[in-house]
C-alpha positions in Angstrom: 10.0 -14.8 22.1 10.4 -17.1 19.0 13.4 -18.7 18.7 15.2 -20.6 15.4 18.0 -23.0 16.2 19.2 -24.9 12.8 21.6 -28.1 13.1 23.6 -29.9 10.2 26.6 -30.4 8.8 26.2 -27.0 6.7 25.7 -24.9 9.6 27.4 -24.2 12.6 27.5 -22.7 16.1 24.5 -20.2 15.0 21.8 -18.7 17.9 18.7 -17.1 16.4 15.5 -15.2 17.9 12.7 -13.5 17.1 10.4 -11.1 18.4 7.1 -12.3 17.3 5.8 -14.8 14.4 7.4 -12.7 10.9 9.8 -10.7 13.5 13.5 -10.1 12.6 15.6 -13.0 13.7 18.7 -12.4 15.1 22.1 -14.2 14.4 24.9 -14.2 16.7 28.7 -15.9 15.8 31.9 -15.5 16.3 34.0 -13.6 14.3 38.2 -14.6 13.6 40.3 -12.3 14.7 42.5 -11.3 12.6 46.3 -9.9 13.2 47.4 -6.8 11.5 51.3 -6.9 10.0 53.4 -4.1 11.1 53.6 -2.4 7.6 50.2 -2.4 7.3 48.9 1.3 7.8 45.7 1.2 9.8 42.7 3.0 9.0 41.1 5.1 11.9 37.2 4.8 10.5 36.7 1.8 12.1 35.0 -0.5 9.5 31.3 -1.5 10.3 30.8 -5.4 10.9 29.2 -6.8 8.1 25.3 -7.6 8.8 24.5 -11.4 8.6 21.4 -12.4 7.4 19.0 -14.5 9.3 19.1 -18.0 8.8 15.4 -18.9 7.6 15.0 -15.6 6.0 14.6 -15.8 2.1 18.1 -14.6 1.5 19.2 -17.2 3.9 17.3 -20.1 3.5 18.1 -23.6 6.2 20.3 -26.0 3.7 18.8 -29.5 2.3 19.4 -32.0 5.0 20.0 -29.5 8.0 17.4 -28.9 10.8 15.5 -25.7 11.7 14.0 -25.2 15.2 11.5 -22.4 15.9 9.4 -21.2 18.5 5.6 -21.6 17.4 2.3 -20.5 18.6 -0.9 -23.0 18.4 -4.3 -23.2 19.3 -6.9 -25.3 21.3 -10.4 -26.1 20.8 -11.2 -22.9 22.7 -9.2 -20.7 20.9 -6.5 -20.4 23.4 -3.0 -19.8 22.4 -0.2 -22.6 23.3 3.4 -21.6 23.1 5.3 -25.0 21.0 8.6 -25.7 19.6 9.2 -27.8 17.0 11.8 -29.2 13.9 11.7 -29.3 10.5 13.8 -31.5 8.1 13.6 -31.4 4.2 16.1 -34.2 2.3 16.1 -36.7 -0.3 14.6 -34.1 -3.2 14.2 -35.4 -6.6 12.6 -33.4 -9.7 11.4 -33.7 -13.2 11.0 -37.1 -15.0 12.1 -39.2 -11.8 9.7 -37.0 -10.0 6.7 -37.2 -12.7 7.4 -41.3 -12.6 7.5 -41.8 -8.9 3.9 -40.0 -8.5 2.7 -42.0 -11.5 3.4 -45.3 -9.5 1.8 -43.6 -7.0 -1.2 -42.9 -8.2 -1.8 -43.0 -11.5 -4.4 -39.8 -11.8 -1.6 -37.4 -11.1 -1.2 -35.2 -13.6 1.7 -34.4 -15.8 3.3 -30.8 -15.1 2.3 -28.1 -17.7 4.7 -26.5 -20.0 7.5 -25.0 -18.5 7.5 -26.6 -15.2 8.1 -29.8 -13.3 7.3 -31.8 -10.2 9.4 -31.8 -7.5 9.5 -33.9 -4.3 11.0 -33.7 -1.0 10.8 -35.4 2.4 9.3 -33.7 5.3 10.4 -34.7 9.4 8.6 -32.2 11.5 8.8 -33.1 15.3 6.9 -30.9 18.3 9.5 -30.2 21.2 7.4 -28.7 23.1 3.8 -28.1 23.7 0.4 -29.2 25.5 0.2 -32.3 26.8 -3.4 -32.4 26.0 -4.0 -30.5 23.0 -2.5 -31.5 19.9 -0.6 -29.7 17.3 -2.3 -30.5 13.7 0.6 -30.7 10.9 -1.7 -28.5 8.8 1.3 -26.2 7.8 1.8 -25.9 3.9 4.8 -25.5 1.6 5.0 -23.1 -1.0 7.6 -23.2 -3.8 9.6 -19.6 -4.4 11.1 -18.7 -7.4 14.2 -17.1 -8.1 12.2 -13.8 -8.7 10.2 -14.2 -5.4 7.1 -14.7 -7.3 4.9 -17.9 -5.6 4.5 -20.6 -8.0 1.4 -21.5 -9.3 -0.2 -24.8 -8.6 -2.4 -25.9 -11.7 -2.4 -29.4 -9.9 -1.8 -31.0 -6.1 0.9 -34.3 -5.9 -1.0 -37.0 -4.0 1.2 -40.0 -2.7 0.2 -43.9 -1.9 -0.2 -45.7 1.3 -0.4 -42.4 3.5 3.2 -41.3 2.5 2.0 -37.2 1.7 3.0 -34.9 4.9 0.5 -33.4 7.2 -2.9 -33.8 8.9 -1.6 -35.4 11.8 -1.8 -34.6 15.2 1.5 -34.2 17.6 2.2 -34.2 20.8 5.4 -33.2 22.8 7.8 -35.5 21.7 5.9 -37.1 18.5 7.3 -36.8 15.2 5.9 -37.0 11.7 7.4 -38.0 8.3 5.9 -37.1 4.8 6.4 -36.3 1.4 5.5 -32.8 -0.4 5.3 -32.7 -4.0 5.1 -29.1 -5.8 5.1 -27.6 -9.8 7.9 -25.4 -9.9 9.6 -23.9 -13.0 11.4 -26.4 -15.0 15.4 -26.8 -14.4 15.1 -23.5 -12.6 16.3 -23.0 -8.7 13.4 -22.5 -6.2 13.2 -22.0 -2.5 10.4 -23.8 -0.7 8.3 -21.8 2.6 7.3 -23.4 5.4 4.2 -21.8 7.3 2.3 -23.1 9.4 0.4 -19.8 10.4 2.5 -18.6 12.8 6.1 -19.2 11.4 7.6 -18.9 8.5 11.1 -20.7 7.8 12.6 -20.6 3.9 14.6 -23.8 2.6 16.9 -24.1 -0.2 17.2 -27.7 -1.9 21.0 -27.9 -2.1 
């Protein structure tokens, strides 16, 4: 059963699962009571509880700087499945210009976002929990920037970073952590939401 667990200052006492890899996930909190004044004239159709969405969902995305742990499924050289856990982390975002000049000093060759979009960067911290001992988990999961429409965006060109700063293609094992950035086109001055999937599960972030 996959399970999402998210910690920060934004959120708070929330306990999430999931039935399988894209299953519903589940939020349980607590609701306030609240005390009804005498003169107040009480309906008898009790009123339904307002359905929370599921933090990781798109219409819930994990806040900037808060920490999403999820149950995840992996594989080994033989094809056999391994039951992990791990955390992800997205901070210190910067867009546009700042963004165009920090890849520029990066390397050079990267190339300028087309009309009507810009770059944007973000840092990555994705640590494995849990997992083989033996058999590692390979940070191959990618990022894929959602517009406000829920379209993916396009990516006419890939962000590469200097001295081995870009996320991914690592190997982890319980207990190892790995720290990266991810650069993406997205549309210019507009809000996006970012996906992580790394195959198995799928977590939406917002970058505010």
């Amino acid at each position: 059963m996959k399970k999402i667990v998210l910690s920060g200052l934004m959120v708070a006492s929330l306990t999430l699962a999931a039935c399988s890899s894209n299953g519903d996930v589940t939020v349980t909190s607590k609701s306030s009571e609240k005390e009804i004044p005498a003169t107040t004239e009480v309906s008898k159709e009790k009123e339904e509880p307002k359905k929370e969405s599921a933090v990781g969902k798109r219409s819930n995305p994990v806040p900037l700087n808060s920490t999403a742990t999820v149950d995840t499924i992996y594989f080994d050289d033989d094809s056999n499945q391994i039951e992990g856990n791990i955390s992800i982390t997205l901070s210190n975002v910067i867009r546009g210009q700042e963004a165009f000049d920090f890849l520029i000093d990066a390397n050079q060759f990267n190339d300028e976002a087309p009309e009507g979009k810009e770059w944007l960067i973000f840092d990555v911290a994705l640590k494995l929990n849990s997992g083989s001992e033996d058999d590692a988990y390979h940070t191959m999961g990618h990022f894929i920037a959602v517009d406000s429409t829920g379209a993916e965006v396009a990516q006419e060109s890939y962000a590469t970073f200097a001295n081995d700063e870009g996320f991914g293609f690592k190997d982890l094992y319980p207990g190892g952590e790995t720290v990266g950035k991810v650069g993406l086109l997205v549309p210019a001055g507009h809000d996006v939401l970012v996906e992580f999937n790394d195959f198995d599960t799928k977590v939406f972030f917002s970058l505010k």
